[in-house]
C-alpha positions, 0 to 999 in steps of 0.5 A: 500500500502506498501512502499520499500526503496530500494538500487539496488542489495541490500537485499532490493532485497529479499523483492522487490521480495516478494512484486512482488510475492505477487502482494502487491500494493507497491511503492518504495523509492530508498536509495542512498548507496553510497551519504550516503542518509542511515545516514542522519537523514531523513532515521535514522528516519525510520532505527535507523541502516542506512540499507536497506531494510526498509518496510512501513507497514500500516503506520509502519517502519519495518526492516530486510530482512528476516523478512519482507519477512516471514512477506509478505508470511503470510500477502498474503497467497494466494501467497504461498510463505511459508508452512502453520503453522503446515504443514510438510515442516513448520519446514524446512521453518523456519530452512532454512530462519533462517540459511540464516539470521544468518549464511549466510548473516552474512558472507558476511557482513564480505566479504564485510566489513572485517574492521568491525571485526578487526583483518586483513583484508584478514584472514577474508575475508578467513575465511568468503569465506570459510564459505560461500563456506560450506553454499553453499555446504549444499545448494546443497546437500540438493536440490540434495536429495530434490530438485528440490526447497529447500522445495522440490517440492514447490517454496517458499520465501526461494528460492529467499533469497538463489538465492538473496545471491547466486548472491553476491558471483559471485566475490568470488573465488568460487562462488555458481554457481560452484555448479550445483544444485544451478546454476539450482536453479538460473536459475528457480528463475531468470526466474521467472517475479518477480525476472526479474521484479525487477532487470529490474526495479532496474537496475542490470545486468543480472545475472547468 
């Protein structure tokens, strides 16, 4: 059994999905974010940087979102949530969940907490709305030559990343749902039982 500790909304939501997905035996821990539960030493003990999503992996803390994501579609292959090592859509499947880690959700971060780069506080808040607004473009482009997922025909973990991420900019002054193909993609995603699933049970609104 694993074991999720969670916030709601948070990207601890990527890795609830997968679990639901994968239909692992799991349970969850919920962090409280906002009590400052992250920075105690209880939860520094399994997440030496205070975030969420921290995964229990046969008895193991282990951290970031996309990477325990990866790590949950090769531990349940018979979910099928990533292509098979040397298959042909292999290369875009690690392409795209890397560009989503280092590209995308870098900017948010920066969205979110502009005070953590320095600097003025609303030219970074610009500069990384801008960069998410191109993410979400060549996003789209890509499903509309694509599409209809963004490996092409085959739902995958990289879909819940994106469409997890895509919910984020919904305050943004020009969220992704802005983008039809996108919008579509959301829709397909949150219609899934796994993702309806895991925001009925870590209390978000409904969403798109």
């Amino acid at each position: 059994m694993y074991t999720l500790h969670y916030a709601p909304g948070a990207a601890s939501q990527l890795v609830h999905v997968a679990l639901l997905e994968c239909g692992a035996s799991h349970r969850l821990e919920r962090v409280d974010l906002e009590g400052g539960q992250q920075h105690g030493p209880a939860y520094r003990a399994l997440n030496p940087h205070g975030h969420v999503p921290t995964l229990i992996v046969d008895g193991r803390p282990q951290h970031e979102c996309a990477a325990l994501a990866m790590l949950l579609a090769e531990r349940h292959p018979e979910a099928a949530l990533a292509p098979m090592p040397g298959s042909a859509q292999r290369a875009d499947y690690l392409e795209l969940m890397l560009y989503l880690a280092n590209s995308v959700q870098p900017a948010f971060r920066l969205w979110f907490y502009p005070q953590e780069a320095g600097g003025d506080p609303t030219a970074i808040r610009n500069a990384a709305a801008a960069r998410i607004e191109n993410a979400w473009r060549h996003l789209a482009t890509r499903l509309e030559s694509a599409g209809p997922w963004l490996l092409g025909d085959a739902f995958s973990v990289v879909d819940v990343y994106a469409v997890m991420l895509m919910r984020w900019s919904r305050h943004l002054p020009r969220p992704a749902l802005a983008f039809a193909p996108l919008a579509d993609l959301a829709a397909r995603v949150t219609a899934r039982p796994a993702w309806r699933h895991a925001a009925e049970t870590e209390g978000l609104p409904a969403w798109p």
